[in-house]
Structures are given as C-alpha cells and as structure tokens.
N, CA, C and O atoms as a MOPAC input file, in Angstrom:
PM7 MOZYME 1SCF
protein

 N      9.49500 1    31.05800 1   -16.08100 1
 C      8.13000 1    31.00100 1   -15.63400 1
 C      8.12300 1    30.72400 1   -14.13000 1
 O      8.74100 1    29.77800 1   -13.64300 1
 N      7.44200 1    31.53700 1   -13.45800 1
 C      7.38200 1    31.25600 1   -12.03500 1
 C      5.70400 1    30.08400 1   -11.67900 1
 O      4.50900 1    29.91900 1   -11.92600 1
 N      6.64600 1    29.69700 1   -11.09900 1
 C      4.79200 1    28.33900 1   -10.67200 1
 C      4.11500 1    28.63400 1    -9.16300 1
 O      4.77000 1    29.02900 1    -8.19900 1
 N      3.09700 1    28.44300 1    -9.15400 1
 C      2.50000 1    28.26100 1    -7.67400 1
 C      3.65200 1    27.16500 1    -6.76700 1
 O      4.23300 1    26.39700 1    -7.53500 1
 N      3.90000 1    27.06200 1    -5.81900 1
 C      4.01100 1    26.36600 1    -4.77900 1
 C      3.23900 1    24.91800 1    -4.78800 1
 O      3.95100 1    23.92000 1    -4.68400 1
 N      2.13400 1    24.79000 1    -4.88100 1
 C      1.30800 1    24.01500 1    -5.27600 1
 C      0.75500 1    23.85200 1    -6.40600 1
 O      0.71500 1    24.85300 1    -7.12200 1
 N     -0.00700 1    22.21700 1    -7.08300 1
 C     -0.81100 1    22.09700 1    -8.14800 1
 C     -1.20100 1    20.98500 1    -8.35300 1
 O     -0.61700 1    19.91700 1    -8.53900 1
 N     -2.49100 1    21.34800 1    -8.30200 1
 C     -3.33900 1    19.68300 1    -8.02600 1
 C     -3.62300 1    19.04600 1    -9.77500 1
 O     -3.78900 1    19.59800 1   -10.86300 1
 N     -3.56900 1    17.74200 1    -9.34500 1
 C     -3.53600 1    17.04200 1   -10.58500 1
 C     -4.27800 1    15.80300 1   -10.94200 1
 O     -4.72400 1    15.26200 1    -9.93000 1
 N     -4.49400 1    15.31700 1   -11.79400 1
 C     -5.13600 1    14.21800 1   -12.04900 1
 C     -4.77300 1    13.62100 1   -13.33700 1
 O     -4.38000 1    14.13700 1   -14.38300 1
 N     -5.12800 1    11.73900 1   -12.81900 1
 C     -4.76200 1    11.24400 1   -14.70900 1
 C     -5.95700 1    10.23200 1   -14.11400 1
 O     -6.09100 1     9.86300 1   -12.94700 1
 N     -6.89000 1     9.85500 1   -15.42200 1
 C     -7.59700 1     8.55300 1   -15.34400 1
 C     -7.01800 1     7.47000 1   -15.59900 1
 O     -7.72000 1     6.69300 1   -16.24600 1
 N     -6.18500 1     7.17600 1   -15.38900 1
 C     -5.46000 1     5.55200 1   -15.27600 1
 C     -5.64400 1     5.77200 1   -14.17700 1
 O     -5.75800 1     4.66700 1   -13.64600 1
 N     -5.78800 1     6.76400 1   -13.22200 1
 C     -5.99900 1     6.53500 1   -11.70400 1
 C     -7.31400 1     7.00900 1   -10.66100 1
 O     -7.19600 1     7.49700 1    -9.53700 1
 N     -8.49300 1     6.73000 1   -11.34400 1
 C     -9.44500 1     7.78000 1   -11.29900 1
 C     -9.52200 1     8.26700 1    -9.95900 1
 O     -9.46800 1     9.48700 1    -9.81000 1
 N     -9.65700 1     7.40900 1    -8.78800 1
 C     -9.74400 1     7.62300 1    -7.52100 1
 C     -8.36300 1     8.59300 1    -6.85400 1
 O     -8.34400 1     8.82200 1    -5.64500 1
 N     -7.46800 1     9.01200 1    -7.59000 1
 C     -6.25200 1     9.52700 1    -7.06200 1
 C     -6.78800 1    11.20400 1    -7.21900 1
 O     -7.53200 1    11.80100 1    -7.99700 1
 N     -5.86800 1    11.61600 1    -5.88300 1
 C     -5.93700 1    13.26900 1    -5.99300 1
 C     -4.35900 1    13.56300 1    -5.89900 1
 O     -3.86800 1    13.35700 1    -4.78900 1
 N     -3.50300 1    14.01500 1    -6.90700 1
 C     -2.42600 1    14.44200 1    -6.46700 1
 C     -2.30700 1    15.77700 1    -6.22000 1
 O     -3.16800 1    16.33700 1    -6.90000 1
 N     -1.71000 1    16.53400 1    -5.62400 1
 C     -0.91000 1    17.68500 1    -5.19700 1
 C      0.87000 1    18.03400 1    -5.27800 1
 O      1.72900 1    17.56700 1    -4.53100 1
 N      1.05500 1    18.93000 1    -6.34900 1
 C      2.42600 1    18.60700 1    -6.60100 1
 C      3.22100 1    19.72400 1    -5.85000 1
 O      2.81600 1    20.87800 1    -5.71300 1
 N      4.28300 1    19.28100 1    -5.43100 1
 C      4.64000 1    20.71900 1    -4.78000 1
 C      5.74500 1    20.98000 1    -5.68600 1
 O      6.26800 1    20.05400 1    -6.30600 1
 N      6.19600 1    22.38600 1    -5.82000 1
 C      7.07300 1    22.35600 1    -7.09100 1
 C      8.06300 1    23.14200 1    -6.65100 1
 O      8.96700 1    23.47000 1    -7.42000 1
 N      8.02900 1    23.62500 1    -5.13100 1
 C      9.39700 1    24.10500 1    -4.66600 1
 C     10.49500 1    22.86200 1    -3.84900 1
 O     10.12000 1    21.73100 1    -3.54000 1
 N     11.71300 1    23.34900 1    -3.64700 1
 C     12.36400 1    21.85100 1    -2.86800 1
 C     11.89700 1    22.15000 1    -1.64300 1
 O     11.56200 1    23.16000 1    -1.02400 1
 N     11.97900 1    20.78500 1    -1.43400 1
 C     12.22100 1    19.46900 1    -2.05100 1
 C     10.79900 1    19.08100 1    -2.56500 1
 O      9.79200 1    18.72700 1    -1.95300 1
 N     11.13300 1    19.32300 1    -4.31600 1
 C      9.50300 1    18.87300 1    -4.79000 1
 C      9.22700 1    17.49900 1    -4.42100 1
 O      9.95400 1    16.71700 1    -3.81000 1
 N      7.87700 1    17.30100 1    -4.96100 1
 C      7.52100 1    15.95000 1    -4.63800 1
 C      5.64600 1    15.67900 1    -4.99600 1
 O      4.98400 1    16.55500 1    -4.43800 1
 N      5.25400 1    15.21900 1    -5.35500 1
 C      3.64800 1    14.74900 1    -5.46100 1
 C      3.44100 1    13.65600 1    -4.54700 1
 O      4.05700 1    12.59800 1    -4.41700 1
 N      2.11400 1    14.28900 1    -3.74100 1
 C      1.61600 1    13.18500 1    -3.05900 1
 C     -0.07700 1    12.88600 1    -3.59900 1
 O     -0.99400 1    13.68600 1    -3.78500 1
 N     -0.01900 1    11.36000 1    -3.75100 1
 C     -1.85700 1    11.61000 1    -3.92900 1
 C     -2.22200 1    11.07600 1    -2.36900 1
 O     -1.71600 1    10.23700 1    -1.62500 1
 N     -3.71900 1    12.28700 1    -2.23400 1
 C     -4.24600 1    12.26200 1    -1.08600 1
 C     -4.60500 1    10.86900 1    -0.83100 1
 O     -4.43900 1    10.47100 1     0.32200 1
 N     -5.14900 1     9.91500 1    -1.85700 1
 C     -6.30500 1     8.90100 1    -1.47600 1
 C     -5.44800 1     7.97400 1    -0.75900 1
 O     -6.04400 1     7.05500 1    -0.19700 1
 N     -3.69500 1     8.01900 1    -0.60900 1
 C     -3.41100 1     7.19900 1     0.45800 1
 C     -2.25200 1     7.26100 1     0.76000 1
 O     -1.46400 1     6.45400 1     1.25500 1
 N     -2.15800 1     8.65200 1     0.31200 1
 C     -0.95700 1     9.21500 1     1.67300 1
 C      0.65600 1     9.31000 1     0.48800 1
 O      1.52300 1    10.14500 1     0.74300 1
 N      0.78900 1     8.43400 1    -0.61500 1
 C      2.18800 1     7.94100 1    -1.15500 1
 C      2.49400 1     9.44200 1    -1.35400 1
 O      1.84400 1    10.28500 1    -1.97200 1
 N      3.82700 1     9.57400 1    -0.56900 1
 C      4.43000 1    10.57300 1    -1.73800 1
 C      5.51700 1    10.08900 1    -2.68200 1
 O      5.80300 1     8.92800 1    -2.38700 1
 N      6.38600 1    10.64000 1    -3.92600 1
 C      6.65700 1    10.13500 1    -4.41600 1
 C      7.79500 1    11.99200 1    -4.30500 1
 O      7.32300 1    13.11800 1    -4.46000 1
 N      9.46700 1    11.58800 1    -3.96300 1
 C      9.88100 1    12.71300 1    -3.89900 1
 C     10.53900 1    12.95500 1    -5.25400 1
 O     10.65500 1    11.89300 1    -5.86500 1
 N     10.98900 1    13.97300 1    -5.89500 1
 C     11.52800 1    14.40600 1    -6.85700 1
 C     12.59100 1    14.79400 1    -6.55100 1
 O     12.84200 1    15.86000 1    -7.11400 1
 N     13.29700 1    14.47600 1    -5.97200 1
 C     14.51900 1    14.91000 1    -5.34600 1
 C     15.61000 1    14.04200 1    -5.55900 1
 O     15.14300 1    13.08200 1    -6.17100 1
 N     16.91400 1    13.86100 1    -5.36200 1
 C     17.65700 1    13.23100 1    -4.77300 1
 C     18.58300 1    13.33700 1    -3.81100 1
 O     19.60000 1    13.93700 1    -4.16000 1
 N     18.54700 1    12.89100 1    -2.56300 1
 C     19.03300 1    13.43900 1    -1.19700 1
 C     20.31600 1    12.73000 1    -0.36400 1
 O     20.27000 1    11.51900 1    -0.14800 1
 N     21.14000 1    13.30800 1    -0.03400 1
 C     21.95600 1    13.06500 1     0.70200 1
 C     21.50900 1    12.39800 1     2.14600 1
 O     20.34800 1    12.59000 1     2.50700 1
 N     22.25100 1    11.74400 1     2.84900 1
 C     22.11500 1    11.34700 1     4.39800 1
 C     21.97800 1    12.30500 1     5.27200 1
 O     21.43600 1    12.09300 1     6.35700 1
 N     22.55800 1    13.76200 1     4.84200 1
 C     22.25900 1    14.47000 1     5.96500 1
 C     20.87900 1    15.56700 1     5.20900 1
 O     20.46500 1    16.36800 1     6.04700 1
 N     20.32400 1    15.66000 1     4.11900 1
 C     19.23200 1    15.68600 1     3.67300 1
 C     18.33700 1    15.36000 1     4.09800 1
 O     17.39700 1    16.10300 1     4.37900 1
 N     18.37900 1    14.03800 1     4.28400 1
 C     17.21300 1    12.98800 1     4.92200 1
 C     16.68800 1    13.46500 1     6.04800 1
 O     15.49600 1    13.45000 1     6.35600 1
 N     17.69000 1    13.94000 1     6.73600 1
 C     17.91400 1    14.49500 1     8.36900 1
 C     16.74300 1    15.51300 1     8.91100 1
 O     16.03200 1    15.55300 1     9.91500 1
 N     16.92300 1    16.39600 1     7.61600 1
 C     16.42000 1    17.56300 1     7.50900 1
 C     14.83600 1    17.12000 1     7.04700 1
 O     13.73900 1    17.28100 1     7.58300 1
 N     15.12600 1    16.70900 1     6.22800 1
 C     13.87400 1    16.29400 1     5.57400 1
 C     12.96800 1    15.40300 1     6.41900 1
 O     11.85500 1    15.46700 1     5.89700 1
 N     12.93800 1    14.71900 1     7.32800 1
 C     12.54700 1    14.26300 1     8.19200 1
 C     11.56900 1    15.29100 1     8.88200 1
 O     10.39400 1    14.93300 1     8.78900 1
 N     11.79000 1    16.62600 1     9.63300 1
 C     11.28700 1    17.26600 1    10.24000 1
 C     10.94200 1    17.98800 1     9.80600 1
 O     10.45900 1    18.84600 1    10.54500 1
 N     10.89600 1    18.24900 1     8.28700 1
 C     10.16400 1    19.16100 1     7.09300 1
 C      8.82200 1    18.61500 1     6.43000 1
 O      7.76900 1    19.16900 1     6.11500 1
 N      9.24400 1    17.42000 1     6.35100 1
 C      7.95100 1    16.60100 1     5.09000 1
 C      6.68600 1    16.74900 1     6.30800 1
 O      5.70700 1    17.26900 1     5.77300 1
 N      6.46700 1    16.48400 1     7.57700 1
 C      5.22900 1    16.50000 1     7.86900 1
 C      4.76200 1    17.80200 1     7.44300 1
 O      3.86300 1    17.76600 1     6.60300 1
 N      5.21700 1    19.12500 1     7.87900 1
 C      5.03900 1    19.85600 1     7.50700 1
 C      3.88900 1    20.47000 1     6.27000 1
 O      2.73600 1    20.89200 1     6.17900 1
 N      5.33800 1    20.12900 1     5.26700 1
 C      4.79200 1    20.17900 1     3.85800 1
 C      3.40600 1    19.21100 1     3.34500 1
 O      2.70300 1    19.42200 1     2.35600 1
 N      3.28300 1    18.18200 1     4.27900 1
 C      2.17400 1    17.35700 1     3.50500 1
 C      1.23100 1    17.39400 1     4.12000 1
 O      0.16200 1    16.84400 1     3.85600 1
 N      1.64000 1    18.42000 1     5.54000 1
 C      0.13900 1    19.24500 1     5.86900 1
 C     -0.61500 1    20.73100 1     5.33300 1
 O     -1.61100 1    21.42100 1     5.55400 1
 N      0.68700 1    20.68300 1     4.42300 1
 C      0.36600 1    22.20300 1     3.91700 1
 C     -0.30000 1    22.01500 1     2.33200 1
 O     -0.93000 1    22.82600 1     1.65300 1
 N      0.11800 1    20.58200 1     2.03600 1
 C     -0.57200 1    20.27900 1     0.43600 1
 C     -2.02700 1    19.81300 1     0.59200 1
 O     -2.92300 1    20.03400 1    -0.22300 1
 N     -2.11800 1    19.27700 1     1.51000 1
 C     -3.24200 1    18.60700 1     2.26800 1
 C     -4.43200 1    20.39000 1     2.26600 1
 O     -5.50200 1    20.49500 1     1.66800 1
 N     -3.72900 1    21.54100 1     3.14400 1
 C     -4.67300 1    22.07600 1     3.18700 1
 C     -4.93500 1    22.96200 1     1.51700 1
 O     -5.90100 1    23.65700 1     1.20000 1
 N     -4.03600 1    22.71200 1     0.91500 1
 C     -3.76600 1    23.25400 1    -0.32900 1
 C     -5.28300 1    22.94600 1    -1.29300 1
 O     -5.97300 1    23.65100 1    -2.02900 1
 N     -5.35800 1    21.23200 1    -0.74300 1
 C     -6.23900 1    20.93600 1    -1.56900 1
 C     -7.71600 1    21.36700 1    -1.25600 1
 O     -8.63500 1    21.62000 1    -2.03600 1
 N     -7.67000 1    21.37600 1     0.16400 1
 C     -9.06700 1    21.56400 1     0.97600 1
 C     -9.66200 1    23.00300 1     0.30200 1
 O    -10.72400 1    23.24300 1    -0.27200 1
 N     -8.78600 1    23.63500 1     0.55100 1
 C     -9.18100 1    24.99400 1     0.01000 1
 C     -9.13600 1    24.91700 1    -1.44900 1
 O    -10.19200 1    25.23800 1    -1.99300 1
 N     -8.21800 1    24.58600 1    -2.18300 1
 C     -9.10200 1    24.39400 1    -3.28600 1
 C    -10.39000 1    24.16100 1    -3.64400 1
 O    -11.25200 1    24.86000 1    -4.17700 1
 N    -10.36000 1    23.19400 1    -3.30300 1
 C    -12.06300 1    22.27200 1    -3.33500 1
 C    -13.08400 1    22.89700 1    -2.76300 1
 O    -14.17000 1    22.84600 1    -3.34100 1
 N    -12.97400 1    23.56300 1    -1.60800 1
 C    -13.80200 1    24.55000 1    -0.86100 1
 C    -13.94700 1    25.84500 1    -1.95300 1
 O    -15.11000 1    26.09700 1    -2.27000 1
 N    -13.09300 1    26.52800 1    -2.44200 1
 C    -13.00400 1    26.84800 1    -3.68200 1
 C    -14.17500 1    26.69400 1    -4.87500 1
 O    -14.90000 1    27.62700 1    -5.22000 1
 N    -14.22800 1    25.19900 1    -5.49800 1
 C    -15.27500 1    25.50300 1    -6.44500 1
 C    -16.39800 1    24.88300 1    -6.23500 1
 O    -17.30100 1    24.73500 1    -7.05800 1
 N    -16.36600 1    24.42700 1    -4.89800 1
 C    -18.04900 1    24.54900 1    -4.04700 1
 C    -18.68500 1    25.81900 1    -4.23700 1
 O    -19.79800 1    25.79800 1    -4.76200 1
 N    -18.21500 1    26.86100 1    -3.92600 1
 C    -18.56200 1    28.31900 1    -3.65700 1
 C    -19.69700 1    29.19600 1    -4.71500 1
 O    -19.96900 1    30.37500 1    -4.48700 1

C-alpha cells in the first residue's frame, strides 16, 4: 500500500491536539498545538547531523500540510 506523505490525526484523550504524521523517513508525528514532535526513527550520530538541517524543513512542510487541509474543508 502506498500512503500520502502526510496524515492528519486525532484522538480525544487529547482533544486540543492536531497531529500530522509524516510517513516517509525519517517518519515522525508532530501535534501542532505545541510544536512536540515525537520521531519514529532510530538514528545514528551522524543521522542527527543530517537531521538537524532537514527537520525544520519537514515541520514546515506538515505545518503547511495542515493549513491546506483545513483551508480545504472551509471551501
């Protein structure tokens, strides 16, 4: 099965949370309402390296992932 790149999520044990999962590497879910990401990965030292100058990136790209979503079923 191939997945989106992205996929927004929710559980009510957390009502105020918006997560966004990213499901390519280095996966990882972040919920918007305060930034945590939580990586799915497990990374080497020189991983980290990399990953350093990648994650802003990516958690500006889940960020707009969601916007447009949401802009989405305003419409």
């Amino acid at each position: 099965m191939e997945l989106p790149k992205f996929i927004l999520g929710d559980n009510t044990d957390w009502p105020n949370a918006i997560f966004v999962i990213h499901t390519e590497y280095p996966r990882f879910i972040i919920n918007l309402e305060d930034d945590e990401v939580e990586w799915l990965e497990d990374f080497t030292k020189e991983d980290e390296k990399e990953l350093e100058s990648e994650a802003e990136s990516l958690i500006e790209q889940a960020t707009a992932f969601y916007d447009r979503e949401v802009s989405r079923y305003e419409d």
